[in-house]
N, C-alpha and C positions, 0 to 999 in steps of 0.2 A: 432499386426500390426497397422499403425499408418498411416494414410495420411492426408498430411497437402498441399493445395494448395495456391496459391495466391491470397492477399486477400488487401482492402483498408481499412486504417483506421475507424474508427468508435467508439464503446465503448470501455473504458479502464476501467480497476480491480484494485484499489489499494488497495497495502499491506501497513500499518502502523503497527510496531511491537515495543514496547518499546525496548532499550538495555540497557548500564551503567546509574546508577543513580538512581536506587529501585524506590520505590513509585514515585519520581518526573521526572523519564522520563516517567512514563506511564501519568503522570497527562499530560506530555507535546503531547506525543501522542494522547489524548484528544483533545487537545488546535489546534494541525496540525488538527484533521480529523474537528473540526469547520471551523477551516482555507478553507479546502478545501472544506465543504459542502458549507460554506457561496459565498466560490468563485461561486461554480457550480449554484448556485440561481441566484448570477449575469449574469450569460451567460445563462441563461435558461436549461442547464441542466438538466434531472432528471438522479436520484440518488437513490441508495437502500444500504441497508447494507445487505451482503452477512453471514458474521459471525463479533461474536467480539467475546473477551473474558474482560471484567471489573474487574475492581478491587474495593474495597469497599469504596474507596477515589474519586468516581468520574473517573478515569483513564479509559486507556485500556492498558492491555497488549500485545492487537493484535486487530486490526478492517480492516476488507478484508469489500470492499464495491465497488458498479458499479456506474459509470458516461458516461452517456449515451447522445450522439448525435454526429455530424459526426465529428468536431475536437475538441471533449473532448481528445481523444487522443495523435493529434500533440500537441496539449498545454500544455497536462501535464505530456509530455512523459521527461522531463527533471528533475522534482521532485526526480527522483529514485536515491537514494543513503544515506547517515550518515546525518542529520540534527542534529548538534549541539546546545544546549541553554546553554546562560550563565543568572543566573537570582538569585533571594534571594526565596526557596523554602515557600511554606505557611507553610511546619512543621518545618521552621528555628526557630527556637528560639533568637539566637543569630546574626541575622541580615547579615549571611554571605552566599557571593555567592557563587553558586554550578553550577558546567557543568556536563551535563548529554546528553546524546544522544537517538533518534531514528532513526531506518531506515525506509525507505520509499522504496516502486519496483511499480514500475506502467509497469503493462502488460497489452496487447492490447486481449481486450477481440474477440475469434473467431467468424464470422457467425456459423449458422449451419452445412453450407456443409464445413467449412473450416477444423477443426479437424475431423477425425470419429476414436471411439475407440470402436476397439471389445469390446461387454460387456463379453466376455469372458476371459477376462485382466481387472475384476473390479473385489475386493473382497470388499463387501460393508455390513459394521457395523453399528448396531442402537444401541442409547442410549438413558440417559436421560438428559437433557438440564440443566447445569449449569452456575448459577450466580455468582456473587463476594464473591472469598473466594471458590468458587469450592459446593456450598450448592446446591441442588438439587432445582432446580424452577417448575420443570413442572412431574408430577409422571408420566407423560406419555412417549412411547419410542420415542421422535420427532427429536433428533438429528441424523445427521448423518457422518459416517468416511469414508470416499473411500478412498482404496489402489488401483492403477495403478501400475500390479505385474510387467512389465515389466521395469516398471523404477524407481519403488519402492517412485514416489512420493506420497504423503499421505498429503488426503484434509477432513476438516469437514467443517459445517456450522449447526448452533442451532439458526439460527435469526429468526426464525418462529415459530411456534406453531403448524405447519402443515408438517408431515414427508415426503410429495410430494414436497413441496416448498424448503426444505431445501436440500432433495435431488438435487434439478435441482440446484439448491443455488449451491454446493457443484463441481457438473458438469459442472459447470461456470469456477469456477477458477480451477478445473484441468486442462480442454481446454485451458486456458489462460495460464497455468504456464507449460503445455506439448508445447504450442507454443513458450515460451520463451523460453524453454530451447532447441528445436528444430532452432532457432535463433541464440544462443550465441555458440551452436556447430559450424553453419557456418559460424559467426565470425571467432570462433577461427580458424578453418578450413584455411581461408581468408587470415589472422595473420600470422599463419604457412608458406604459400605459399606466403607472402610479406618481411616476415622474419621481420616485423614490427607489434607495438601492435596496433590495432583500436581502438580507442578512445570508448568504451561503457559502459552504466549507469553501473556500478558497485557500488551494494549493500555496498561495503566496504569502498566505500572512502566516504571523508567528503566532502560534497558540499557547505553548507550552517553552518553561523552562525548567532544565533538569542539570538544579545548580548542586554539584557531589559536595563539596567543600564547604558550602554551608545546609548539606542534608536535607535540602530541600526541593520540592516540586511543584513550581507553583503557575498555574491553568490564570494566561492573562485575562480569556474572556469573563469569568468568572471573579477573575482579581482574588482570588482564593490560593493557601498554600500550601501542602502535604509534606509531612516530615516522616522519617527515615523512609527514605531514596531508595537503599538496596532490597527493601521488602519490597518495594513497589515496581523493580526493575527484576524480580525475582517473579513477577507476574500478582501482586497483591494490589491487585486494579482497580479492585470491585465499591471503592468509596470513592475514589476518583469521577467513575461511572457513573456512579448513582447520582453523584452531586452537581455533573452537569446534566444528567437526564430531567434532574431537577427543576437545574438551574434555565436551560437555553430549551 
């Protein structure tokens, strides 16, 4: 059983997950979660990392992290969806450009009274915490897996050293991703009954490209383009932001 009430923005959770592009979207999934730490320092922000998973090039192939203060989330609730890059990879050899993608999902992380989940509806796993390449880092059991049986979402978090902190780590973003998906039902719900699609971040579509070779950054829903790249990749967001908070 699940109750979910109403609740105001506040912290948001995001997911960065490499997709097309091997080693060089996860380097790029890197380069976005800079992106977005370096943004959150300029707004004062704090920030944590929830889970990641690396890869031995520097990369992620997943980093779930928190940004915390009260419109960390209207800001960065447009982020979610396909960020494509076009750019010349560092293991190019041959001087030519590669597109690769990641995704991006920014969910609104719950107060406490806002999700409550039976812990009776948790099957909850410990292990051992791995680094790049899957090598075991810590001999200790500090990681941990929750399954939520009734919806069969399934969360880890190993960004700790500590099997209580990873746990809560963990209870973060199920709350968060049992609230999305609690959201996007009465979306669609919405849709159904307007016999029209609402317009929402969908993980699948491509929103952004972030083409280096011609310096530029250009946001398809908006059909709008942002020139020099490595300001913006250096966390210089805040006209990006504003112009879809604007815009959509």
């Amino acid at each position: 059983m699940i109750e979910i009430q109403e609740i105001k923005p506040d912290a948001a959770i995001i997911e960065i997950r490499a997709g097309a592009g091997g080693e060089e979207a996860a380097l790029f999934a890197a380069a976005l979660y800079r992106m977005y730490s370096r943004y959150a320092q300029s707004q004062n922000w704090q920030q944590r990392v929830l889970d990641s998973k690396p890869t031995g090039l520097g990369g992620f192939k997943e980093i779930v992290f928190e940004l915390k203060n009260s419109d960390a989330f209207s800001k960065m609730q447009y982020e979610g969806g396909v960020h494509r890059v076009q750019r010349i990879p560092k293991t190019e050899k041959l001087g030519r450009v590669h597109t690769s993608t990641v995704s991006v999902a920014v969910l609104l992380k719950p107060k406490g009274t806002d999700v409550k989940i039976n812990p009776n509806d948790l099957k909850i796993d410990v292990f051992k915490s791995s680094g790049p390449g899957g090598q075991n880092v810590n001999k200790r059991m500090t990681a941990v897996r929750i399954t939520h049986l009734p919806t069969g979402l399934v969360v880890a978090s190993q960004a700790e050293r500590d099997l209580q902190q990873n746990k809560e780590n963990a209870m973060s973003i199920l709350e968060a991703r049992i609230l999305e998906k609690k959201r996007m039902e009465e979306e669609e719900k919405i849709s159904r009954e307007r016999n029209a699609q609402i317009k929402w971040a969908k993980r699948a579509e491509k929103i952004r490209t972030y083409n280096f070779p011609q310096d530029r950054v250009t946001d398809h829903r908006i059909k709008k383009s942002f020139y020099n790249i490595e300001a913006i990749m250096d966390g210089k967001l805040e006209p990006v932001v504003k112009k879809l908070t604007q815009s959509l």
